[in-house]
C-alpha positions in Angstrom: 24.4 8.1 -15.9 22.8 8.2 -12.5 21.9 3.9 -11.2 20.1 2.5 -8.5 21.4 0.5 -5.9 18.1 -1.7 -6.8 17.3 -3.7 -9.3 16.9 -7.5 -10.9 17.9 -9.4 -13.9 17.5 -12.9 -15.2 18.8 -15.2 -17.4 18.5 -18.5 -18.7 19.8 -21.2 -21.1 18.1 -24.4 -22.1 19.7 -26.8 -24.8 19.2 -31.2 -24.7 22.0 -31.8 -22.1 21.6 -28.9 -19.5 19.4 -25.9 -18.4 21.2 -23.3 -16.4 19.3 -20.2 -14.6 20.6 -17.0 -13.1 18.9 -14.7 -11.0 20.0 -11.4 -9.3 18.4 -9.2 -7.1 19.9 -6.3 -5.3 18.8 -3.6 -2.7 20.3 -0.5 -0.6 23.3 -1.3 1.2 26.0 1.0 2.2 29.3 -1.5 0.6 29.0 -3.5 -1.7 27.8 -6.7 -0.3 28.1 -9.9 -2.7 26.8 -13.2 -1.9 26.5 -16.3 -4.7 24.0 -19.0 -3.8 24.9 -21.8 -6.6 25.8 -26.0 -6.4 28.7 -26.4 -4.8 29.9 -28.2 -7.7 30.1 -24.7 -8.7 32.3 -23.0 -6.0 35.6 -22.7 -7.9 33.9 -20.1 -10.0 32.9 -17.6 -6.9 36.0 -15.7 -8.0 35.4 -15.8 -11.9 32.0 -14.8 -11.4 32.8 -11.9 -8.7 35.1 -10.9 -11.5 32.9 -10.6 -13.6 30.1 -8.8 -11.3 32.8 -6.2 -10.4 31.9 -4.4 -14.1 28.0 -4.0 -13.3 27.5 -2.8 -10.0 29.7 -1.0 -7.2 27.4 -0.7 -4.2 24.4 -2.4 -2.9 23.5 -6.2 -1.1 23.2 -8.5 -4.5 22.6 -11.7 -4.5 23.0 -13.7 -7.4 21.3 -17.3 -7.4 22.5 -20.2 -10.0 20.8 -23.4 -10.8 21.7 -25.8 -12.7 20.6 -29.0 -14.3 22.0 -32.0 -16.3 20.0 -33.4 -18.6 22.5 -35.8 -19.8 22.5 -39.8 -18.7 22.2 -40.1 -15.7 25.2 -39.2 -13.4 23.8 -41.3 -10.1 25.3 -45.0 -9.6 25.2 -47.8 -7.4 28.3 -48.6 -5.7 28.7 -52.0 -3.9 31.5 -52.0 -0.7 32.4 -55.6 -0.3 34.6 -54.7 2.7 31.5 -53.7 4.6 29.6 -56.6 3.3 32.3 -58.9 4.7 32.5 -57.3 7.9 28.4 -57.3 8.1 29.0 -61.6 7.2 31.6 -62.1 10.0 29.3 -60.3 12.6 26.7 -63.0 11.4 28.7 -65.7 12.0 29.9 -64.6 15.1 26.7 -64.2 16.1 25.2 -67.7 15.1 27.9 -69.6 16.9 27.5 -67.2 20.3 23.7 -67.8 20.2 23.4 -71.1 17.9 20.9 -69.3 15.5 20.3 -69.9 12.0 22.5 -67.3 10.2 19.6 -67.2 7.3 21.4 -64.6 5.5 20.6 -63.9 1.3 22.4 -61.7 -0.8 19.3 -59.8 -1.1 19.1 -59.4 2.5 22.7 -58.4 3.1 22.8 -55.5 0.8 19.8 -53.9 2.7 22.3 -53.2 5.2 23.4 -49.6 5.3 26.7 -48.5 3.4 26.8 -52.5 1.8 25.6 -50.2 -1.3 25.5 -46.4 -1.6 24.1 -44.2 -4.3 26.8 -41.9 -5.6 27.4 -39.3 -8.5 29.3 -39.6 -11.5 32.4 -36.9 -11.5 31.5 -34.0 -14.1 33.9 -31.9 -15.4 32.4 -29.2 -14.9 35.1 -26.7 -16.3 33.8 -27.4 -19.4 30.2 -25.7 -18.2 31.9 -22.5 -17.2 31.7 -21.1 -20.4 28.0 -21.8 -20.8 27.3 -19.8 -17.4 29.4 -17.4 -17.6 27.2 -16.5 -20.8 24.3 -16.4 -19.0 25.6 -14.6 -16.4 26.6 -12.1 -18.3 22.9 -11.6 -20.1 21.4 -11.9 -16.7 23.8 -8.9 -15.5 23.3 -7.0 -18.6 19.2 -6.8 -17.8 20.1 -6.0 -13.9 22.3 -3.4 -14.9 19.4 -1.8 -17.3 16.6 -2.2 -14.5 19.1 -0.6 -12.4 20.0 2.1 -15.2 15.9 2.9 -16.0 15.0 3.1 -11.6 18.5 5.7 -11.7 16.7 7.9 -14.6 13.9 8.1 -12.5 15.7 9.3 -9.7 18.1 12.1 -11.8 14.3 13.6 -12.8 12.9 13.6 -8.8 16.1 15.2 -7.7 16.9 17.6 -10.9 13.3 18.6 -10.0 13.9 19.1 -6.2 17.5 20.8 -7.4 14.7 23.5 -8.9 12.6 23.9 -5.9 15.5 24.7 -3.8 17.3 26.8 -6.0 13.9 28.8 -5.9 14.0 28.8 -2.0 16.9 30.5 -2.4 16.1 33.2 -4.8 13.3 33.9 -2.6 16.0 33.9 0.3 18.3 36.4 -1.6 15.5 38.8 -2.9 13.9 39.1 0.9 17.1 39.2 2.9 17.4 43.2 1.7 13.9 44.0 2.2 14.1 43.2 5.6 17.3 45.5 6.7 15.0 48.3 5.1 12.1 47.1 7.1 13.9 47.3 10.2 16.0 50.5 9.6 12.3 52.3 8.8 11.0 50.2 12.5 13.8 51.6 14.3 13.0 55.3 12.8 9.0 55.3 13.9 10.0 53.9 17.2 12.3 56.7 17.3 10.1 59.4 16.4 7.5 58.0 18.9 10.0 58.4 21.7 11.5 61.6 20.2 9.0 63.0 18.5 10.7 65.5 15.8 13.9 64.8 17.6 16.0 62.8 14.4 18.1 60.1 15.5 22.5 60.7 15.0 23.4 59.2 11.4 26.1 57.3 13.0 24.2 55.6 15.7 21.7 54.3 13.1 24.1 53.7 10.3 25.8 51.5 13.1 23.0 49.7 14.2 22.3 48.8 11.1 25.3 47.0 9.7 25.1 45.0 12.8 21.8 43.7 12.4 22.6 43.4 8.4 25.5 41.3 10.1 23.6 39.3 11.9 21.0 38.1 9.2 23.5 38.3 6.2 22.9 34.6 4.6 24.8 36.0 1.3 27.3 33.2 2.1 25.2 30.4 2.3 23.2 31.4 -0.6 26.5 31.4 -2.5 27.8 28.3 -1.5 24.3 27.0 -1.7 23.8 27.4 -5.4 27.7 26.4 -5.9 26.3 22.9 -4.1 23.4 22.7 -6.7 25.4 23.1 -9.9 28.0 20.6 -8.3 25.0 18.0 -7.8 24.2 18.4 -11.3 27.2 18.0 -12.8 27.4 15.0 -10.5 24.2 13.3 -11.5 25.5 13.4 -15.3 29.0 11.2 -14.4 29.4 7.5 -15.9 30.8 6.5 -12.4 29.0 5.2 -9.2 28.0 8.4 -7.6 26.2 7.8 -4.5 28.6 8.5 -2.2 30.1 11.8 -3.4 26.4 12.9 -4.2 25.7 12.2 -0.4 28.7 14.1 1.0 27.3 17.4 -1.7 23.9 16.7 -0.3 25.1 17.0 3.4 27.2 20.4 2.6 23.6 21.5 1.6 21.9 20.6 4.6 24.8 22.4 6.4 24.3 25.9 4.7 19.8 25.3 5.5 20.7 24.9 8.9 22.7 28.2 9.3 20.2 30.0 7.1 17.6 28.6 9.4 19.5 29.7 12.7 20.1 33.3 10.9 16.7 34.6 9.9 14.3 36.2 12.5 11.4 36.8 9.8 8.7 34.7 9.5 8.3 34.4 6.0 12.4 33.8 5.6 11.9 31.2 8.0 9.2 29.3 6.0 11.3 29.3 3.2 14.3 28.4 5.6 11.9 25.2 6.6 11.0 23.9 3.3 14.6 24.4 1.8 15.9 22.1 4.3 12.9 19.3 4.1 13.8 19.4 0.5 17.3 19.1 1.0 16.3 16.0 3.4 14.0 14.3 0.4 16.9 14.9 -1.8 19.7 13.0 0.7 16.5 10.3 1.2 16.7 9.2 -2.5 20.3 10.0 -3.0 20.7 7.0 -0.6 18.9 4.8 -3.5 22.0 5.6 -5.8 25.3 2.9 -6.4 
């Protein structure tokens, strides 16, 4: 099944001691480009989570956002240094007997110094929360990978349908292709019997002339390989694995065979059907480039 390189999925859990949210957003991107914004209480997970990643997407730039929040007691506490508060008193006293100054100093006042006490954060083991995101990681990866899953539907019908249009481009292609050898052949025998009147031109000659010009605008080839390319899309579009790349190398073989068809033909309505193959072989590489 055909996915987008697009797509979103979220995901969160709330219970009485935490509330943990994932988010992940993805676009076009040639690689696969994975960044994880999360606390960096977080950061020994980046490889358990990029392990995890790895079995729902291939290709694209994903971000994946994680927030989290402890609803526990509170983890902040105040932390008095009395080596900094004794270094802050002997400055004092230093001080006072340089200047003769009342030193005037309260214990109130002396912990308004900066670093005398500092805010700081309980240590959480926060191995024991892995289990708990990873959970919700996994539910907001299962909904990306069905966005991604419904846009990648949506794109198998637009290119099944273009698949159609060019395959009739090309019937039109094979069924004109004779028509004009006979159109010419009958040309070349009214110019002749304008210049010759009822004198009839040598067999050979014409017979000659002929096959080179047949030569020369013979797209039998292409068309061949052409609807070879088709079928080989859709066989394609119906793999399990991330296809975007191999579909884009079929849909360039396409373009390949337009352009010789298009440098071949000398008729004008060949060469309007020449034109719109090709734009439609463009449209079809345009969205292939949506596809992991």
């Amino acid at each position: 099944m055909v996915k987008s390189m697009t797509g979103y999925g979220y995901s969160e859990l709330i219970d009485e001691e935490q509330k943990i949210t994932v988010e992940i957003k993805s676009v076009n991107h040639r690689y696969l480009d994975l960044g994880i914004k999360m606390p960096r209480k977080f950061n020994a997970f980046e490889s358990q989570i990029r392990n995890v990643m790895s079995g729902y997407l291939a290709r694209g730039k994903t971000d994946i956002y994680i927030n989290y929040e402890n609803y526990a007691e509170s983890t902040v506490f105040v932390k008095y240094h009395p080596e900094i508060a004794k270094e802050y008193i002997e400055a004092i006293e230093q001080a006072k007997q340089e200047f003769s100054v009342e030193r005037g100093l309260t214990a109130a006042s002396l912990i308004r110094y900066p670093e005398v006490i500092t805010l700081e954060e309980r240590k959480q083991d926060v191995s024991e929360v892995y289990p708990v995101l990873e959970k919700v990681l996994k539910c907001a990866a299962a909904d990306f990978l069905s966005v991604k899953k419904k846009e990648g539907e949506n794109l198998q019908r637009d290119i099944e349908k273009k698949l159609d249009f060019v395959l009739e481009r090309v019937s039109f292609i094979e069924k004109r292709s004779p028509e004009i050898v006979k159109e010419y052949r009958d040309k070349i025998m009214a110019k002749v019997e304008e210049l010759l009147g009822d004198k009839k031109i040598d067999d050979g000659i014409l017979a000659t002339e002929m096959t080179i010009f047949a030569d020369k605008i013979c797209v039998d080839e292409e068309t061949v390989r052409l609807r070879s390319h088709v079928e080989h899309m859709r066989e394609t579009l119906q793999s399990e694995d991330a296809v975007g790349r191999k579909l884009d190398f079929i849909a360039q073989e396409m373009n390949r065979e337009a352009n010789t068809i298009l440098s071949k033909v000398n008729d004008r309505k060949l060469s309007e059907q020449a034109i719109d193959l090709k734009t439609e072989i463009e449209k079809i590489r345009e969205q292939i480039q949506n596809i992991e």
